[in-house]
C-alpha positions as CSV (number, residue, x, y, z in Angstrom):
1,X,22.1,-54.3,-70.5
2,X,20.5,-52.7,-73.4
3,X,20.0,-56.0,-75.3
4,X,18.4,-57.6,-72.5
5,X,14.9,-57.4,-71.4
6,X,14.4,-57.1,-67.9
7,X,11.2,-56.7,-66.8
8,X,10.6,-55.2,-62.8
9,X,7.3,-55.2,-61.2
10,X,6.5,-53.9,-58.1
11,X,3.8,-54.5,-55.9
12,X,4.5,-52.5,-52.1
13,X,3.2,-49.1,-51.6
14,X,5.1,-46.1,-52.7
15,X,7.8,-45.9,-55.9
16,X,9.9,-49.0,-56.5
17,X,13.5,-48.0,-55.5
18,X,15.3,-50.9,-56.2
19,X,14.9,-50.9,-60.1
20,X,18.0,-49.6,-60.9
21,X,20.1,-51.7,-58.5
22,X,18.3,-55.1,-60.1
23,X,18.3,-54.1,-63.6
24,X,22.1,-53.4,-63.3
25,X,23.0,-56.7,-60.9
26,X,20.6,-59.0,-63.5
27,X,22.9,-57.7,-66.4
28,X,25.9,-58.2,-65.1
29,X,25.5,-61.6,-63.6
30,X,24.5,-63.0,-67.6
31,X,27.2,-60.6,-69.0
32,X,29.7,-62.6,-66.3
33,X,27.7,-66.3,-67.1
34,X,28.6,-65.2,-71.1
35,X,25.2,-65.0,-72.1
36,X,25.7,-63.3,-75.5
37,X,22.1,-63.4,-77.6
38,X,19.2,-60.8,-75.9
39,X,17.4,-62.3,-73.1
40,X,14.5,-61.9,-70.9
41,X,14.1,-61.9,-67.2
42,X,11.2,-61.5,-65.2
43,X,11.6,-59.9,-62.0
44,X,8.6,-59.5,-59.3
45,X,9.8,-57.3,-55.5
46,X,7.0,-58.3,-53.3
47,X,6.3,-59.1,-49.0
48,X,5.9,-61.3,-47.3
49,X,2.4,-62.1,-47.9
50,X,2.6,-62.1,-51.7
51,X,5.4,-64.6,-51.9
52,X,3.2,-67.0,-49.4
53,X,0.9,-66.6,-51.8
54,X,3.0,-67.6,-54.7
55,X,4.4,-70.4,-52.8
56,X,1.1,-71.7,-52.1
57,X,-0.2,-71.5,-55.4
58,X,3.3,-73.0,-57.3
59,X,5.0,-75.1,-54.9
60,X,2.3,-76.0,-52.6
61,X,3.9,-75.1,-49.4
62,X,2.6,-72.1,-46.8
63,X,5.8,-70.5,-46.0
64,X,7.8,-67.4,-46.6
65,X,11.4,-67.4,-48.6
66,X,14.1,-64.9,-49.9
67,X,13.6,-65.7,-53.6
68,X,11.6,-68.0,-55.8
69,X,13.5,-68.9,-59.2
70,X,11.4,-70.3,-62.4
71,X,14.0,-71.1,-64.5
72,X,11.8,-71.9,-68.8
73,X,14.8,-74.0,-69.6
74,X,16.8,-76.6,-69.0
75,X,20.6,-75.1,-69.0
76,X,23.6,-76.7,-67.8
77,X,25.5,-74.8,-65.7
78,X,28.5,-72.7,-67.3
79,X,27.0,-73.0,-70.5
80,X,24.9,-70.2,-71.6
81,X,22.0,-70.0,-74.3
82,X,22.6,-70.0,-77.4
83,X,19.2,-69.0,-79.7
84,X,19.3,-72.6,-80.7
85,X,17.2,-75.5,-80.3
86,X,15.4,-75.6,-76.9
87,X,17.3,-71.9,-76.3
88,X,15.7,-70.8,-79.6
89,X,14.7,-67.1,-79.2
90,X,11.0,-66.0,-79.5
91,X,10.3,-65.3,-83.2
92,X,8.6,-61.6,-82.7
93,X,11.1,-60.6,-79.8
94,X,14.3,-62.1,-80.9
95,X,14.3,-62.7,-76.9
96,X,15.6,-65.9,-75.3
97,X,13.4,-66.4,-72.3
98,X,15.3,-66.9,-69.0
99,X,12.2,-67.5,-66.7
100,X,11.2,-65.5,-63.6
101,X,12.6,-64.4,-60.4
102,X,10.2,-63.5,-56.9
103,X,12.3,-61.6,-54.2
104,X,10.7,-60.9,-51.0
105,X,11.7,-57.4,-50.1
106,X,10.5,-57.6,-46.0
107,X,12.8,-61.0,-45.6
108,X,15.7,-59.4,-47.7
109,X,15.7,-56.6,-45.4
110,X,15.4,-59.1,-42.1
111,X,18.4,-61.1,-43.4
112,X,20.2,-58.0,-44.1
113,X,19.9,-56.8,-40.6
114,X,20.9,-60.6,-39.1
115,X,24.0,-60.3,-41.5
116,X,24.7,-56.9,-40.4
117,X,25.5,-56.0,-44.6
118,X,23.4,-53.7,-46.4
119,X,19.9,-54.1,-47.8
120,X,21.7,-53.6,-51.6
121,X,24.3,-56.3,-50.6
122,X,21.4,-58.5,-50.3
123,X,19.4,-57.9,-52.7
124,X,22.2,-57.9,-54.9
125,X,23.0,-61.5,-53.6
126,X,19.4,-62.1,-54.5
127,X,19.3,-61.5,-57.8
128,X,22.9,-62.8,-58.3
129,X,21.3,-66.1,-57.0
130,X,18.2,-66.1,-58.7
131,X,19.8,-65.7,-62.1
132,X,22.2,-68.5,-62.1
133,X,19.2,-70.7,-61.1
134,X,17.8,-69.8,-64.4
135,X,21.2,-70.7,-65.7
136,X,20.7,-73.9,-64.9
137,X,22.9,-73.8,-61.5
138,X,21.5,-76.0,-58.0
139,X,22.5,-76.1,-54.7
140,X,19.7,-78.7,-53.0
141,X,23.4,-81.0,-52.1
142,X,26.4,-80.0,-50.2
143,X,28.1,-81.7,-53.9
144,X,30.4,-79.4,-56.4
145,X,27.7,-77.6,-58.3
146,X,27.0,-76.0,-54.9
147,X,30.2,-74.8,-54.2
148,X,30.5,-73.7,-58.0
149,X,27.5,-71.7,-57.5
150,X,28.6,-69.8,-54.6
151,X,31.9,-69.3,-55.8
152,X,30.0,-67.8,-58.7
153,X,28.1,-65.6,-56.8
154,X,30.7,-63.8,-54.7
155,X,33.1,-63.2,-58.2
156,X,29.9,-61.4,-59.6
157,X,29.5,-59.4,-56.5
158,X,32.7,-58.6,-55.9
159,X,33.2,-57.3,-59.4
160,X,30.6,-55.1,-58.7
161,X,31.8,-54.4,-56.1
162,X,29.5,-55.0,-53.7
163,X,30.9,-57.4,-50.7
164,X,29.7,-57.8,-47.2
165,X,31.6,-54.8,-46.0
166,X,31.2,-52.0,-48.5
167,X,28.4,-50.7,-50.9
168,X,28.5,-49.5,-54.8
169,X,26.4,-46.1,-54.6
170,X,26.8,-46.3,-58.9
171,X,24.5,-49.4,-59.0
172,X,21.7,-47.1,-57.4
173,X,22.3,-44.0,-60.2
174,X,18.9,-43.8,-61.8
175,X,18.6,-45.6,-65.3
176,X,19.0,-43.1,-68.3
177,X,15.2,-42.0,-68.9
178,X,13.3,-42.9,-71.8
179,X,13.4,-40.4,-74.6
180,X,10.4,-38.0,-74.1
181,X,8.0,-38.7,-76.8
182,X,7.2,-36.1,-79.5
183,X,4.7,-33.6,-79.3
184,X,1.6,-35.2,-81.0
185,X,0.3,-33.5,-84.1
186,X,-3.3,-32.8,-84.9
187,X,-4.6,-35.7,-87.6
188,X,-5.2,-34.4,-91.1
189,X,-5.1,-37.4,-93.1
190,X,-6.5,-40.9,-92.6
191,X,-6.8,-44.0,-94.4
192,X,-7.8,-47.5,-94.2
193,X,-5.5,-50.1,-96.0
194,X,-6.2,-54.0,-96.7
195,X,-3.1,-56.3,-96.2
196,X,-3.9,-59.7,-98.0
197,X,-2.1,-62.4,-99.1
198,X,-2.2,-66.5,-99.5
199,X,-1.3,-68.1,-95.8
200,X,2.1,-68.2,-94.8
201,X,3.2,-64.7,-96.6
202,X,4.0,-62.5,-94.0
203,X,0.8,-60.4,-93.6
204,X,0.7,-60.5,-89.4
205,X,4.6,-59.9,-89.3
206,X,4.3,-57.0,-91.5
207,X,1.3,-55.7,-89.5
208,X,3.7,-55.8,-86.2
209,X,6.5,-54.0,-88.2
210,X,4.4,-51.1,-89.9
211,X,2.5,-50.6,-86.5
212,X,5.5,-51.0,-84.3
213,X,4.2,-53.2,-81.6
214,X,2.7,-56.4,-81.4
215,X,-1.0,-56.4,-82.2
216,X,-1.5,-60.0,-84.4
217,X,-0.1,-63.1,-83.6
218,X,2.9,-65.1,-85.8
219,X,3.8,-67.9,-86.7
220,X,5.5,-70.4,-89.3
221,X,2.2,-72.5,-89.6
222,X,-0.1,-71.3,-92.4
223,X,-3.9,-69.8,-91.3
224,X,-2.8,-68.3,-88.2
225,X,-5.1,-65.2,-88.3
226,X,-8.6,-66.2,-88.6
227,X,-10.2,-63.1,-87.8
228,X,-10.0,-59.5,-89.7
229,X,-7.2,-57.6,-87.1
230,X,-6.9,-53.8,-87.2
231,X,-3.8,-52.3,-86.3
232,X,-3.2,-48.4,-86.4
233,X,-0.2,-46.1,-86.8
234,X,-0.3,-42.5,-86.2
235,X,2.4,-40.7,-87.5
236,X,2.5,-36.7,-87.4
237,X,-0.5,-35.6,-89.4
238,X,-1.0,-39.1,-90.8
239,X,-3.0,-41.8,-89.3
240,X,-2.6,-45.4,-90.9
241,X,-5.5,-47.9,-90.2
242,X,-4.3,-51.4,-91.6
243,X,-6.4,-54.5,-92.1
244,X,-5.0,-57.7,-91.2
245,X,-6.9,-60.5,-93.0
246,X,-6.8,-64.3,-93.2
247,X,-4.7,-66.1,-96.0
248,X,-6.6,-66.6,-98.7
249,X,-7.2,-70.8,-99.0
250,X,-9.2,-73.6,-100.0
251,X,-11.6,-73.8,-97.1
252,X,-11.9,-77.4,-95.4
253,X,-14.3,-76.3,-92.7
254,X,-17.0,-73.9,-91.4
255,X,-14.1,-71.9,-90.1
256,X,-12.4,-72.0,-93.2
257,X,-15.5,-70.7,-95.1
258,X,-15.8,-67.4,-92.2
259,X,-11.9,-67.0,-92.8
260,X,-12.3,-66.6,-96.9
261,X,-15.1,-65.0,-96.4
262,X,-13.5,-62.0,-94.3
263,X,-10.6,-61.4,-96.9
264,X,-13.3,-61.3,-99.6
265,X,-15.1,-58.8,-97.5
266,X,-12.0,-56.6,-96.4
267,X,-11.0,-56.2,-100.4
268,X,-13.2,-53.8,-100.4
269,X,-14.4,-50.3,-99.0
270,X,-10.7,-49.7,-98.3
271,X,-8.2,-46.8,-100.0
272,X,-5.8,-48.9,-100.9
273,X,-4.9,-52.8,-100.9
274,X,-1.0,-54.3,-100.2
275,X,-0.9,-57.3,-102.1
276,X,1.8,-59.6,-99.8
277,X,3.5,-62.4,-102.4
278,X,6.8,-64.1,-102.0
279,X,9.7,-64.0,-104.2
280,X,8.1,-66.5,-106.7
281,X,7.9,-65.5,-110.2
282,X,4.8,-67.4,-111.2
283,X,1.1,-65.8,-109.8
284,X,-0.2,-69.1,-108.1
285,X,-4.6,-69.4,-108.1
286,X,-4.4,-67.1,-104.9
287,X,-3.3,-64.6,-105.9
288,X,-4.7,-64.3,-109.4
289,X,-8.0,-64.5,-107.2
290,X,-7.1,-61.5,-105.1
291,X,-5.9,-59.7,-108.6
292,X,-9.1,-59.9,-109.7
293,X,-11.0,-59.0,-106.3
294,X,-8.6,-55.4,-106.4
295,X,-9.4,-54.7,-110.6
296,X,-13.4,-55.8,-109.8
297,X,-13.2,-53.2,-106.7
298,X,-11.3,-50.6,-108.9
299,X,-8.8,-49.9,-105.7
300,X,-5.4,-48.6,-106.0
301,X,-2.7,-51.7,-105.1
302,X,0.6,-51.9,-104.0
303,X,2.5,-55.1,-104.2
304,X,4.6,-55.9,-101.4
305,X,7.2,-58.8,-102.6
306,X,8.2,-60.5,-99.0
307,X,10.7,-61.9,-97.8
308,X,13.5,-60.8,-99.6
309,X,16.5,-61.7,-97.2
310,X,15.8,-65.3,-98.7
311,X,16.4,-64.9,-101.9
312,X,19.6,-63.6,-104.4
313,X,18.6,-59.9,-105.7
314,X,18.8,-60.9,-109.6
315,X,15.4,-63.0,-108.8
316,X,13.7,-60.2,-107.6
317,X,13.2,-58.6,-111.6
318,X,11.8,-61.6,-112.5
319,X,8.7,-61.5,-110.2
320,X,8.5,-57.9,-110.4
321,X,8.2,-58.5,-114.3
322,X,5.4,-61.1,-113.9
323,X,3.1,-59.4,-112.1
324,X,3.8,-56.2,-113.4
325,X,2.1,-57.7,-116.9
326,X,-0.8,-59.2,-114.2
327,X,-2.1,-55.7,-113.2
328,X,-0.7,-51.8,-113.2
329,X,0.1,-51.7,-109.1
330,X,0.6,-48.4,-108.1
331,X,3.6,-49.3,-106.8
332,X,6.0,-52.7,-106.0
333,X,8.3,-52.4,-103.6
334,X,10.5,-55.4,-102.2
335,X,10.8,-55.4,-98.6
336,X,11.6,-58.1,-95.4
337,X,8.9,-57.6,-92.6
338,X,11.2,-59.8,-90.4
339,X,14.5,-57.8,-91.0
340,X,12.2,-54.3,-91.2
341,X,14.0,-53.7,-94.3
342,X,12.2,-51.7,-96.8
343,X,9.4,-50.7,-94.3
344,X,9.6,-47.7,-94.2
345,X,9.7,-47.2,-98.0
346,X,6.6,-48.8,-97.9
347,X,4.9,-46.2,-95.6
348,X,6.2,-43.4,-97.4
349,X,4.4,-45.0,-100.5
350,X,1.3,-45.8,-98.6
351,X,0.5,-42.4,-97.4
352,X,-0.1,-40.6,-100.4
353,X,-3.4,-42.8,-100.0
354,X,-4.5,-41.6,-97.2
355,X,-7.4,-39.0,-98.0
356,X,-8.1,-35.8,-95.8
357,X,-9.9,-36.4,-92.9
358,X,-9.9,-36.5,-89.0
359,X,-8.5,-39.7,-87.0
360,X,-10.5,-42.6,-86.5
361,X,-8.5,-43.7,-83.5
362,X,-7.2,-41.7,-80.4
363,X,-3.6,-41.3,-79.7
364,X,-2.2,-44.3,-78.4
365,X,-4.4,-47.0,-80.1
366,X,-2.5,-49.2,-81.7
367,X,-5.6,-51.8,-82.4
368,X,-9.4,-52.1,-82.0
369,X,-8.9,-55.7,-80.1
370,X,-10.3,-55.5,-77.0
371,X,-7.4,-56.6,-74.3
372,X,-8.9,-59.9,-73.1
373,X,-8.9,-60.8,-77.2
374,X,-5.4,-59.6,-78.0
375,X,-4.5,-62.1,-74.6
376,X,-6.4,-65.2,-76.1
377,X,-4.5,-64.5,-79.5
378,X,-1.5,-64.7,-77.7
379,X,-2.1,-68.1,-76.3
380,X,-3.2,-69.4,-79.6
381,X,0.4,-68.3,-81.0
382,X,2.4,-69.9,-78.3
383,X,0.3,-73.1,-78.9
384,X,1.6,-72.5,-82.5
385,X,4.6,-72.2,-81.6
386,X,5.2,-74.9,-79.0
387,X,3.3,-77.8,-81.3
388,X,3.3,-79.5,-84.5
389,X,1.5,-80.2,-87.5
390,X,-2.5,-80.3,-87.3
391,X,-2.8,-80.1,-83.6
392,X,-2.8,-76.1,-83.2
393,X,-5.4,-75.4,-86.1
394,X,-7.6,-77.4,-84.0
395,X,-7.3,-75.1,-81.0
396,X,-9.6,-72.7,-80.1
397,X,-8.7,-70.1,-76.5
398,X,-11.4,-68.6,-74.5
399,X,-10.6,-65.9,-71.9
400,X,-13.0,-67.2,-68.6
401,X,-11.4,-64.4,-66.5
402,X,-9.7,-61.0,-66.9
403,X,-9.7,-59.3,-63.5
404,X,-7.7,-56.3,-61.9
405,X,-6.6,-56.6,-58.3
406,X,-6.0,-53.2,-56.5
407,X,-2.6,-53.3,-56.6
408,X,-2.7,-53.6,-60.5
409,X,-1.8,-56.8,-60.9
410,X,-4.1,-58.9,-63.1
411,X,-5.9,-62.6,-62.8
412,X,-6.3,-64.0,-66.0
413,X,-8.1,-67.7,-66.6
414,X,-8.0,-68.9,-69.8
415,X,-9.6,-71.9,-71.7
416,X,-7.7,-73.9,-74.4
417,X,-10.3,-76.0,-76.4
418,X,-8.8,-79.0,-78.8
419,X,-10.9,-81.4,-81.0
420,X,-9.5,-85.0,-79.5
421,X,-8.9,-85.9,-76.3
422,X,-5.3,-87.1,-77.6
423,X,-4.3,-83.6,-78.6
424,X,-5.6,-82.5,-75.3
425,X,-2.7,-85.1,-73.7
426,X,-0.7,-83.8,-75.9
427,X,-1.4,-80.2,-75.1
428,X,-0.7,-80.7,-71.5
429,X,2.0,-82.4,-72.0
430,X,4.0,-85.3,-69.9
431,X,3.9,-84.5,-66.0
432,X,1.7,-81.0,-68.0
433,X,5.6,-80.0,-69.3
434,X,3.9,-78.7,-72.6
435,X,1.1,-76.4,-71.1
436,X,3.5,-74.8,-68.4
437,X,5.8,-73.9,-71.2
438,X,3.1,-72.5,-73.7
439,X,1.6,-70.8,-70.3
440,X,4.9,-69.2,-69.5
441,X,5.8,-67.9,-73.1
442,X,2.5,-66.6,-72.9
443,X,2.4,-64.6,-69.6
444,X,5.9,-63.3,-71.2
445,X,4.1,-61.6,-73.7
446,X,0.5,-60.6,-72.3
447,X,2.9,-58.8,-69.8
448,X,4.5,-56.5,-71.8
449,X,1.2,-55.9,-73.8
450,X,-0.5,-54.9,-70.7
451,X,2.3,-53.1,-68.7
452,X,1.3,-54.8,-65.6
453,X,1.9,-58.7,-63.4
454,X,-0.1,-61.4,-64.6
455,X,-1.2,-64.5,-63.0
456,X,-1.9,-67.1,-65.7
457,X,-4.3,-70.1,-65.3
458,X,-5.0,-72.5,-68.1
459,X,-7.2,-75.3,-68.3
460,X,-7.7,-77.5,-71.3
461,X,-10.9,-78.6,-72.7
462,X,-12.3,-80.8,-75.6
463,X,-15.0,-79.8,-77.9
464,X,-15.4,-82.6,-80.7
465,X,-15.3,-81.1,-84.4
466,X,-15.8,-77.5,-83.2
467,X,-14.2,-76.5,-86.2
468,X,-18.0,-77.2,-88.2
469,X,-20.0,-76.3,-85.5
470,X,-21.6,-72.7,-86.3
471,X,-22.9,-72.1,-83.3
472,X,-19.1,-72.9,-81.2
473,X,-17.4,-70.8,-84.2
474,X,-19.4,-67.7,-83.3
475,X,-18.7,-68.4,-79.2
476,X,-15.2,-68.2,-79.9
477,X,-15.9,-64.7,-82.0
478,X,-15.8,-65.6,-85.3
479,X,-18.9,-64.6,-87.1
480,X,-19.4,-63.7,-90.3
481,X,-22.7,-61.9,-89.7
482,X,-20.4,-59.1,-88.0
């Protein structure tokens, strides 16, 4: 259960107390199907109305059910996920996605009264149900599968020992509480620190790892980050303000120019630079361009050598040899931002530049993005993610709507624009396949940044060469007059 992420919304009146019943049913039902690797499972308890709402919106029918299942993969039953090709875990999370799961509390409670069993035998059954649909299980014939399924679903419940007859009053136990956080210290020292490096280095995973939460997109694909992205850690008496910037490049468009032009401009009025370079012993034009930025700025540099869990140790002295004769760093430290190795080191080493001064952030903030930005960015690096070669650098996502219903739950539109309309096609997808798996990644993700339900809607759009077109660069919040 502690691997797994299971997510539990609740949107009745009153405290939600079924959480600990779900979270510990959900858990053993994949521990029992053999799921080994960390997944995640959405899990919505709603009424009556709000699941013939959902049904009307997903599966076009006006009626109310016991559960609604949304499996994101295709499994075969009995044979669990394994991190590997369509099962591949998400790159920031290490989380295999499972899908969602609706459960109608007012009908779970009506069927356990028609039963005459409890409301936790039910809902147990539920959730039982729910997750070996996401397991790839069916039961729409009276075949074998069916029959395989149920016999699946009474071994799990009876190991928990929850039957028809008798209750488990440890499955309702409240879940251990969350460590109380530390008593937060008054800021004495602050500091603003560049992170800058060609495409493809590392930066916005390393950004993630120093601030501990996700605040800038990743991906394999060079030029992911196009804007400047501030991420903040406050630590004790020490608050870190880090700069994410673009990988430096030979620009090929107006957007490449803006993207240059912010790395040239964040080298600068900062306390200290991290140089990000991989472990190559030869200083390509990049970063002999960035050298010189830091020595024309007269900044104190620390050179971050990335990626290390690739590569034997013995190469490491090499490239710490070579640049060492390129500039006097303050400091070069080898690290993995993916493993998290050497992190920490890095920190240490960072804050003896942070000068005396109050915070520039409040408790809390982990990054000046606005929430609709941070939810657009997360769009773009599931379209990343999900497609190949040039079609994702010609993407561009617009939030239309962010809205807050009253019981919390949030309505978000958003707006994909592509330069062709054969990438929009392929965007969408066959039978839109494509979109609805880059829209479900997505709502994983925007979820757990915002704490809250999310209804996703995305549309696609084409806007011809928007890519040189000043005036759609700086709609889309990129301009370099900021």
């Amino acid at each position: 259960m502690k691997n797994h992420d299971i997510y539990i919304d609740w949107e009745l009146p009153g405290q939600n107390p079924y959480k600990p019943l779900l979270t510990r049913v959900i858990a053993a039902a994949l521990a029992a199907e053999g799921v080994a690797i960390p997944c995640g499972v959405d899990v919505l308890l709603t009424g009556d109305e709000g699941i013939r709402e959902i049904n009307r919106e997903q599966r076009e029918v006006d009626q109310v059910t016991d559960v609604l299942s949304f499996p994101m993969l295709n499994l075969t039953p009995g044979t669990p996920p394994d991190g590997t090709g369509e099962d591949e875990r998400d790159p920031e999370t290490g989380l295999c996605y499972l899908g969602d799961m609706v459960i109608d509390l007012d009908q779970a409670k009506r069927q356990a009264e028609d039963f005459g069993h409890s409301v936790q035998r039910e809902l147990a059954y539920l959730a039982v149900h729910s997750v070996l649909h996401l397991l790839g299980y069916d039961h729409l014939d009276e075949g074998p599968q069916k029959a395989q399924m149920r016999q699946r679903e009474e071994a799990i419940l009876e190991s928990l020992g929850v039957t028809r007859d008798r209750e488990n009053p440890a499955l309702n136990e409240p879940l251990a509480p969350a460590p109380a956080p530390p008593a937060e210290a008054e800021v004495k020292r602050c500091g603003m620190l560049t992170l800058c490096g060609r495409p493809n280095v590392g930066k916005s995973t390393l950004l993630n790892a120093l601030v501990g939460e996700k605040v800038a997109i990743v991906s394999n694909k060079p030029q992911t980050t196009r804007n400047r992205i501030c991420g903040v850690l406050t630590r004790g008496e020490d608050q870190f303000v880090f700069l994410d910037t673009p990988g430096l490049h030979k620009a090929a468009n107006r957007l490449g120019d803006y993207m240059v032009g912010v790395v040239r401009k964040s080298v600068a009025d900062v306390d200290a630079v991290v140089l990000l370079v991989e472990p190559i012993p030869h200083i390509g034009g990049p970063e002999a361009d960035l050298i010189g930025q830091i020595q024309a700025a007269g900044l104190p540099a620390v050179l971050v050598i990335n990626k290390i869990d690739t590569v034997e140790k013995a190469q490491l002295l090499e490239v710490m040899a070579v640049y060492s004769q390129a500039h006097d760093f303050a400091a070069i430290l080898p690290l993995s931002a993916r493993t998290g190795e050497g992190v920490e080191d890095l920190l240490e080493v960072l804050g003896g530049f942070l000068p005396q001064g109050p915070a520039l952030f409040p408790p809390g903030v982990v990054t000046d993005q606005p929430e609709r930005q941070v939810c657009a960015e997360i769009v773009r690096e599931k379209l990343l993610y999900c497609l190949d070669k040039e079609v994702p650098h010609g993407t561009a996502v617009e939030v239309t709507k962010f809205a807050e219903r009253e019981s919390g739950i949030i309505d978000l539109h958003v707006t994909i624009y592509c330069e062709k309309d054969s990438h929009k096609g392929i965007i969408i997808g066959k039978q839109g396949a494509m979109l609805k798996k880059v829209s479900t990644q997505a709502r994983e993700d925007i979820q757990r940044f915002l704490g809250t339900q999310v209804y996703l809607e995305t549309w696609v759009k084409v806007k011809e060469r928007w890519r040189d077109n000043l005036n759609l660069i700086r709609s889309f919040g990129f301009d370099e007059r900021d």
